[in-house]
N, C-alpha and C positions, 0 to 999 in steps of 0.2 A: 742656598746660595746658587747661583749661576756660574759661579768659579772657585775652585780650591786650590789652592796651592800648597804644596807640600816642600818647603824647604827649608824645615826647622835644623834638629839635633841631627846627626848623621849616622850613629848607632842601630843596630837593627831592631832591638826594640823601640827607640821612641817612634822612630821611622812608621814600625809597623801599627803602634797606637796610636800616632797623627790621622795615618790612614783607616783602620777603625770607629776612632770619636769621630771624625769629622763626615762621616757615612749619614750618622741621626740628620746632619744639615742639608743633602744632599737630596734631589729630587729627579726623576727621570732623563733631563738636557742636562744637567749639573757636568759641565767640564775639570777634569779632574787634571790637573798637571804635576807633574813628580820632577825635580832637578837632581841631579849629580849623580846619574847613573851607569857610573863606569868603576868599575869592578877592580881594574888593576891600578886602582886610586885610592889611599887609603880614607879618606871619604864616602865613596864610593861604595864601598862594599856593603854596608847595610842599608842605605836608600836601594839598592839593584836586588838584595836577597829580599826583602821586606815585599817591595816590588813585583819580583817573580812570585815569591811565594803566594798574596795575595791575588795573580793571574792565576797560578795552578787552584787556586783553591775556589775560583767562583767568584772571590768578591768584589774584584775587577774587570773588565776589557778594555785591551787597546787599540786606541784608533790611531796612532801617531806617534812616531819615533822621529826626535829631531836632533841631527848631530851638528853643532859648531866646534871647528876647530876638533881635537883631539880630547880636549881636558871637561868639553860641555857638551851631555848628552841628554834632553829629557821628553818624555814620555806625556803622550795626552790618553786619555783614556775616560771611561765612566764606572759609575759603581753598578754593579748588577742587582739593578731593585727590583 
């Protein structure tokens, strides 16, 4: 794919296995966007830990932090292939 979007379940696991599975589909320009990344949002909190945690770990980078408003923050990035 040329674009993922990740704005499924809000949990830190499915969160984290959205981003995972959808890695196989992914190819070197594959634009990766993540929604609802704000922490002090009870939504929020496992899309943001899922998130980081997959930057600290390698299997992402981000190119783009986009904040609307207070309540909408999300993230562009790519998979590190």
């Amino acid at each position: 794919f040329d674009l993922i979007f990740i704005d499924g379940g809000h949990d830190y696991k499915t969160v984290k296995t959205d981003i995972n599975n959808m890695r196989k589909f992914a190819h070197r320009e594959t634009l990766l966007v993540i929604d609802d990344l704000t922490p002090w949002l009870p939504w929020g909190i496992g899309p943001t830990r899922a998130w980081v945690k997959a930057l600290f770990e390698g299997v992402i980078t981000q190119h783009m932090l986009y904040v609307d408003r207070i309540t909408r923050i999300w993230a562009v990035g790519k998979y590190a292939i």
